[in-house]
Every structure is written in structure tokens, then in C-alpha cells.
C-alpha positions in Angstrom: -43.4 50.0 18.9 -39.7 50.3 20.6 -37.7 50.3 17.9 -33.9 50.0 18.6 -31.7 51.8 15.4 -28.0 50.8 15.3 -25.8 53.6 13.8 -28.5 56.3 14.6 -25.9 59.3 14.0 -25.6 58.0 10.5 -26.7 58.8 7.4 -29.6 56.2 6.4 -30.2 55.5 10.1 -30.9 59.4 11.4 -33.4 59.7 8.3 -35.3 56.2 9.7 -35.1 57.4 12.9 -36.8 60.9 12.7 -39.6 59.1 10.0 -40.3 56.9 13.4 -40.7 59.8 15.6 -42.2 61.9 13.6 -44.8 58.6 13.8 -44.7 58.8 17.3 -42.7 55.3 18.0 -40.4 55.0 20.6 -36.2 54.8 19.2 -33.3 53.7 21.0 -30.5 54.9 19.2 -27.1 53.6 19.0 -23.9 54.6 17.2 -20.0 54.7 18.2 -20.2 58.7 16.2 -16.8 57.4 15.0 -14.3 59.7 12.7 -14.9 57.8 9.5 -15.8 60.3 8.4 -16.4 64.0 10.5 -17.9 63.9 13.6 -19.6 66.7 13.3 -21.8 65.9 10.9 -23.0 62.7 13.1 -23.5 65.2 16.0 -25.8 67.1 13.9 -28.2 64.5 12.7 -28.3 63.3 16.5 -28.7 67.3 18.0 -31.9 66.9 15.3 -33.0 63.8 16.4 -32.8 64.5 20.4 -35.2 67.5 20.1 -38.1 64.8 19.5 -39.8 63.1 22.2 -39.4 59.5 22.3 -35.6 59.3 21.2 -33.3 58.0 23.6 -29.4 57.4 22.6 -26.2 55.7 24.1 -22.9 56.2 22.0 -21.8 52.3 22.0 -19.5 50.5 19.5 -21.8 47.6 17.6 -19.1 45.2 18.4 -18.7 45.8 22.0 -20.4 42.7 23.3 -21.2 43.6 27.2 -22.5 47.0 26.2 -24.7 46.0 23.8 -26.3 43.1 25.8 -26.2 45.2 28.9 -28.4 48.1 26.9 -30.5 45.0 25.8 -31.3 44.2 29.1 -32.1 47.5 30.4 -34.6 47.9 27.9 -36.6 44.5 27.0 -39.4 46.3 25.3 -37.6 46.6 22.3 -39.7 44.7 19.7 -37.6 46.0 16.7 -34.1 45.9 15.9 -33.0 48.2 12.9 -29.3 47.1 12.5 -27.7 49.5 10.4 -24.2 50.3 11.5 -21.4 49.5 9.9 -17.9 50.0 8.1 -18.8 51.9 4.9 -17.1 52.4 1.9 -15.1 50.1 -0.8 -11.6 51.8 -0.4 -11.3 52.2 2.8 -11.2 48.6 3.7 -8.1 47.8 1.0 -6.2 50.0 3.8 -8.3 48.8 6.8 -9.4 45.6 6.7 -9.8 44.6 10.3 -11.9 47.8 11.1 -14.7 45.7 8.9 -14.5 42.4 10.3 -14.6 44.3 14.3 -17.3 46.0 12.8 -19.8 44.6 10.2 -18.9 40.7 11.1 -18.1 40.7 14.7 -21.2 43.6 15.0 -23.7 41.5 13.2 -22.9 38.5 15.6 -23.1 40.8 18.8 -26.9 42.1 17.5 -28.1 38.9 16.6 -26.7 37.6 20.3 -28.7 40.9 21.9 -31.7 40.0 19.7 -31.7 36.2 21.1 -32.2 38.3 24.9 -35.5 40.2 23.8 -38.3 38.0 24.5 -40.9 40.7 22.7 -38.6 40.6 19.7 -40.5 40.4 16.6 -38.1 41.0 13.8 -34.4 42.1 13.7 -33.7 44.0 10.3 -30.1 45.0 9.1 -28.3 46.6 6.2 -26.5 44.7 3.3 -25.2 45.9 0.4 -25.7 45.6 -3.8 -22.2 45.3 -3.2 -22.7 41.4 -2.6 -23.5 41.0 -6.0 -19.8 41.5 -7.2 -18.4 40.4 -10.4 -21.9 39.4 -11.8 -22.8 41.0 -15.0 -26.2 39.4 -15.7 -28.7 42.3 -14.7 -30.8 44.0 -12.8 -29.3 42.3 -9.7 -32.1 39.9 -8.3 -32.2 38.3 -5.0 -32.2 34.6 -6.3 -29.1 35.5 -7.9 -25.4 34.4 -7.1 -24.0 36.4 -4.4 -20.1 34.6 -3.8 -17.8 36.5 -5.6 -17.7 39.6 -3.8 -14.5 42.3 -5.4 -13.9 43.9 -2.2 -13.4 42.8 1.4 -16.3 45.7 2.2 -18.9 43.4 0.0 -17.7 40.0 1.3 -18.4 41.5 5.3 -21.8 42.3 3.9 -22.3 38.9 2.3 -21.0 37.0 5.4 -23.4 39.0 7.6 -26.1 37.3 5.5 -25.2 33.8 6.2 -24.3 34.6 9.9 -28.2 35.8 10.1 -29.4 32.8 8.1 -27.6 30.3 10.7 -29.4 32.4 13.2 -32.9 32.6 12.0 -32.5 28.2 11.6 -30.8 27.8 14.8 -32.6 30.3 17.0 -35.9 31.0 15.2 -35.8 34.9 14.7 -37.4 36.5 12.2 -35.3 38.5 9.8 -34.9 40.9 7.2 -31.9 41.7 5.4 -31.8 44.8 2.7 -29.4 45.5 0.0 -29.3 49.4 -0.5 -28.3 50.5 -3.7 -26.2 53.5 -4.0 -28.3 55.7 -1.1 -28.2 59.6 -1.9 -30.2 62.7 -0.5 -29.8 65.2 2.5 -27.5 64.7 5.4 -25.6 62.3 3.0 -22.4 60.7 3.5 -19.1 63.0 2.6 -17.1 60.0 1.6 -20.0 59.3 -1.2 -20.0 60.9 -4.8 -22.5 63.6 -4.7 -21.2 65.1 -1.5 -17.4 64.8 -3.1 -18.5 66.2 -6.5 -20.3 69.2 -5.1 -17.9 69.9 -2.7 -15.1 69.8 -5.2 -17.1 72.2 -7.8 -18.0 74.7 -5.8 -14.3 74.5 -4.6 -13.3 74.8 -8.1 -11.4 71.7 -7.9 -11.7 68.9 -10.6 -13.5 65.5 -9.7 -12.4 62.4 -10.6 -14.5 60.5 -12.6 -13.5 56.4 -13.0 -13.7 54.1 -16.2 -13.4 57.1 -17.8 -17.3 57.6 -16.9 -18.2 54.4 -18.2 -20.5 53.7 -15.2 -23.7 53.4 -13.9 -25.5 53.2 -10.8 -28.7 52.4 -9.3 -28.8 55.8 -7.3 -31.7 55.6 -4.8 -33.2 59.0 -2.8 -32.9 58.1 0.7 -36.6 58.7 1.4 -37.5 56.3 -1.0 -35.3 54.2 1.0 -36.5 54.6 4.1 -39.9 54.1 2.5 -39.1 50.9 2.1 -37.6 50.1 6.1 -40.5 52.0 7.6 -42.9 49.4 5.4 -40.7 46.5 6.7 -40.5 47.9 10.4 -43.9 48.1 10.4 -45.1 44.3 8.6 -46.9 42.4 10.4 -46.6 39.3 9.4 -42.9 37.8 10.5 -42.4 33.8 11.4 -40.2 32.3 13.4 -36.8 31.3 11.8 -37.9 33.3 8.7 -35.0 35.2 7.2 -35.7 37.1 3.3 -33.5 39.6 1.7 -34.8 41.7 -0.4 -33.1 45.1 -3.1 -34.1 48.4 -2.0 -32.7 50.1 -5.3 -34.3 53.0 -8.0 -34.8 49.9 -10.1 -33.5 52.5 -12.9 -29.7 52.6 -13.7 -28.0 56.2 -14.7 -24.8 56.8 -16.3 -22.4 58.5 -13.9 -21.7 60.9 -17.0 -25.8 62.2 -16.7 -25.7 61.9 -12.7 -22.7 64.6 -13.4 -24.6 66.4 -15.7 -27.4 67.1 -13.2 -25.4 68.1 -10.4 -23.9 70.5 -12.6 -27.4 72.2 -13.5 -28.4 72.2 -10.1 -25.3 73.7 -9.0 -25.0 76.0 -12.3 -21.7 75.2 -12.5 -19.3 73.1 -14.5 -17.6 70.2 -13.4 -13.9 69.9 -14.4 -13.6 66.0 -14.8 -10.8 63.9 -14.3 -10.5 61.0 -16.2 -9.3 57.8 -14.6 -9.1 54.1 -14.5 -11.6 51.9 -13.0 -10.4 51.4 -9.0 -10.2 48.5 -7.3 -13.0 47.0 -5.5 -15.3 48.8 -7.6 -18.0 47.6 -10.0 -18.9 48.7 -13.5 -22.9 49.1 -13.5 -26.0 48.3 -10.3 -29.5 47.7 -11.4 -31.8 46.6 -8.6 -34.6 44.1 -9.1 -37.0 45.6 -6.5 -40.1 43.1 -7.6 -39.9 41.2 -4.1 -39.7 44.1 -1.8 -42.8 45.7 -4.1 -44.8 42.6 -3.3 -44.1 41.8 -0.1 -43.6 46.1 0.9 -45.4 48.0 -1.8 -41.9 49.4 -2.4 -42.5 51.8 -5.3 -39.1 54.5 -5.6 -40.6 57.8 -6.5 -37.7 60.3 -7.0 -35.6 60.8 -10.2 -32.3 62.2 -9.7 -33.5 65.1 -11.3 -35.7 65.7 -7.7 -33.1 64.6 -5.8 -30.0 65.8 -6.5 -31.5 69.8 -6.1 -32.6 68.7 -2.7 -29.3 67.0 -1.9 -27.7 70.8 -3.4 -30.0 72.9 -1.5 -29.2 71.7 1.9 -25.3 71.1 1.7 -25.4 74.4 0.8 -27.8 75.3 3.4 -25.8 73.3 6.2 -22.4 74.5 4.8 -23.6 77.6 4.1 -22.3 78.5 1.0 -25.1 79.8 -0.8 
């Protein structure tokens, strides 16, 4: 396979692509290594990633349209398209809104154009979100559920690539796969997500903030367990012509934030001083995946408890930080 991975530098999308290599498949990597969040740590995943043979990457902005379909065409035996870049995070876009439409709407549009150019194309899978599923309160979250009244402009970018790939897939016959990660944690994480922002504030000895007062929960998946699941889909065989399914990639097991909390704080042997606050906008109360499609159609089965994966997410930020 020639697999190309959009936003390569990136959390969910370095993991993928070193679980290709370490196959022995070919990666084209892309990402803009933006300051989002620190660059560094994007320049570390990819220093990783370009010791292993095979791995070939071009820093290019998703939405810039002649790059993009100028790499395309340098390199038609891709056969895989891994779109994964994208704008993250809920708060940022009340203060940046634009940034997400450039990004995760213009961005899907350009990819889908490229994918259109690859005559050996057989499937173009991208990120969503568990985001889509907004206000709704009947759970776990299911694919055949409502997905139209996102709470934050982040969630409704995600849900709008989803019908801009469905127009594609009955317009232009591609074969698609869209997947909604649930709450992705582990190693080389995000530092704009919880776990990194809790740890980092204990061992600081600064106080977290903890929303709704810790009335939450979330569907906190291990990000091999996630990747599980895109190496499975990377790798189907089967994949018609104009079809487009999305499928959860979730724990399929809800925890409180209050216990997710609790076992950072024995992994770190420290304790957290928490800072009660209101619910913030954009955000949702609970996430409970329904993963039953992507275990038929994948043999998707999330092995790691956050008990697992929490010490591994502790001993290597305090490995890479180095603050044993």
C-alpha cells in the first residue's frame, strides 16, 4: 500500500503512521506543523517517524488547494488517503472560528478534490468527531442517530465534512470511511487535551479545573485502540464505489471525570487540587460510543482501561519532559 496520512505531525495521525511502517507500507505524510499548539512536540513525532524507511513528508496546509493536488499528482500510487488534519479543540473555535472552516471544511473539500485525481484510489478515510452528536442525550451515541444540533462551531465543521463526503461518494463514486473518535488519550498526546493539562498542572502544583463541578463523563479511548481500529479500516478489502459508512471508534465504556482524576492521581502519586467550575460552552455533559458497527464490519474490540492507559500516558510525559 501507499498510504497518504494528512496531519502526520499530529497526535492520532504519527501513531497511525509508525503502526504502517512498522508494517512495512509506504506513508506520505502531510501536515502544516502549525502552533496550535507547540511545535515542538509535532517536530518530535515527525523526527520519530523519519528514522523509518518508507516515510516520506511535505509540510503543506490541508486547505491549500494547488499544493495538495500538485503532491497528488507527483505521487499517483497513492491507493489510500488517511485524512486526519484538522482544527481541534471546542474553545478555541468560540475565538477562531474562520481557522475551522479554512481548515476542517475548506480541507475536507480540497482532499476529496485530490482523491478524485488518484486513479488507484481505493478508499479515502478521514476523522469526525463524537462531537457531532451534540445536544442528544439518548445514549450510547449510535451512528443511525441524529447528528444536527451540533453545540459548538468545532462539531458542526465536523458534521458538515460528513455531508460534503456523502455528496462526493454519490456524485463521484469514492469509497469512504468517516470515523468519530471519542475522547483519544495515550502517549505523544495533545497538550491542549485533559490528561496532558491535568498532569502538567499537578506536578506543577497548580490546581485544575474541573467543569460541572465534575459531573461528567467521557468515552476515553487509548489511542492504540484507536488506531486498531484505522489500521483494520486501511487495510479492508472490500470498498464499493460511491460507498460512504461512518462508523464510532469509542471505549464503548463511559468514566466519570471525577474517577479519570482519581487515576491520574495514583499514577502520578500525587493529589490533584481541583477547581470547581461551571459547565463551558460548547461542551457536552456525558459520550458513550456504540462501537457495534465498527466491531462487525472491523473486529473493533478496545482493549485498554484507563487504569492501563493513563500510567503509560504518565510514564512517557514524564519521560519526554523529563521530570521524573
Amino acid at each position: 500500500m501507499s498510504v497518504l496520512i494528512t496531519g502526520s505531525a499530529g497526535f492520532i495521525g504519527y501513531h497511525l503512521a509508525a503502526r504502517l511502517l512498522a508494517a512495512g507500507e509506504r506513508v506520505i505524510g502531510i501536515d502544516n506543523v502549525n502552533d496550535y499548539y507547540d511545535p515542538a512536540l509535532k517536530r518530535a513525532r515527525l523526527a520519530r517517524l523519519q528514522t523509518q524507511p518508507g516515510f516520506a513528508f511535505h509540510r503543506l496546509d490541508v486547505a491549500d488547494d494547488d499544493g495538495i493536488l500538485g503532491l497528488v499528482a507527483r505521487h499517483p500510487e497513492i491507493d489510500r488517503i488517511v485524512h486526519l488534519a484538522a482544527q481541534a479543540g471546542v474553545r478555541y473555535s468560540l475565538s477562531n472560528p474562520l481557522v475551522y472552516v479554512e481548515s476542517n471544511v475548506r480541507g475536507q473539500v480540497v482532499l476529496l478534490e485530490a482523491a478524485r485525481k488518484l486513479g488507484k484510489l481505493k478508499k479515502f478515510i478521514y476523522a469526525s468527531s463524537s462531537s457531532v452528536y451534540g445536544a442528544n442525550t439518548k445514549q450510547p451515541y449510535s451512528v443511525d442517530d441524529r447528528a444536527d444540533r451540533p453545540v459548538s462551531l468545532y462539531a458542526a465543521t465536523k458534521r458538515a465534512g460528513e455531508l460534503i463526503t456523502e455528496s462526493y461518494c454519490r456524485s463521484y463514486g469514492l469509497s469512504c470511511i468517516g470515523m468519530r473518535f471519542f475522547t483519544v488519550y495515550g502517549p505523544w498526546g495533545r497538550p491542549d487535551m485533559a490528561l496532558y493539562l491535568f498532569t502538567d498542572a499537578i506536578l506543577a502544583g497548580r490546581p485544575i479545573k474541573v467543569f460541572n463541578n465534575g459531573e461528567m463523563s467521557r468515552d476515553f479511548t487509548y489511542i492504540d485502540d484507536t488506531v486498531a481500529g484505522l489500521v483494520a479500516a486501511v487495510g479492508e478489502p472490500s470498498a464499493a464505489p460511491g460507498d460512504h459508512r461512518i462508523y464510532n471508534l469509542g471505549n464503548n465504556r463511559p468514566e466519570t471525570l471525577l474517577d479519570f482524576i482519581a487515576t491520574l492521581e495514583r499514577a502520578l502519586g500525587r493529589t490533584a487540587v481541583k477547581e470547581m467550575m461551571p459547565m463551558q460552552v460548547g461542551d457536552v455533559v456525558s459520550t458513550y460510543a456504540d462501537i457495534e458497527a465498527a466491531r462487525r464490519d472491523f473486529g473493533f474490540e478496545p482493549k485498554t482501561p484507563i487504569g492501563e492507559g493513563i500510567p503509560r500516558f504518565v510514564a512517557w510525559y514524564r519521560e519526554y519532559h523529563g521530570r521524573g
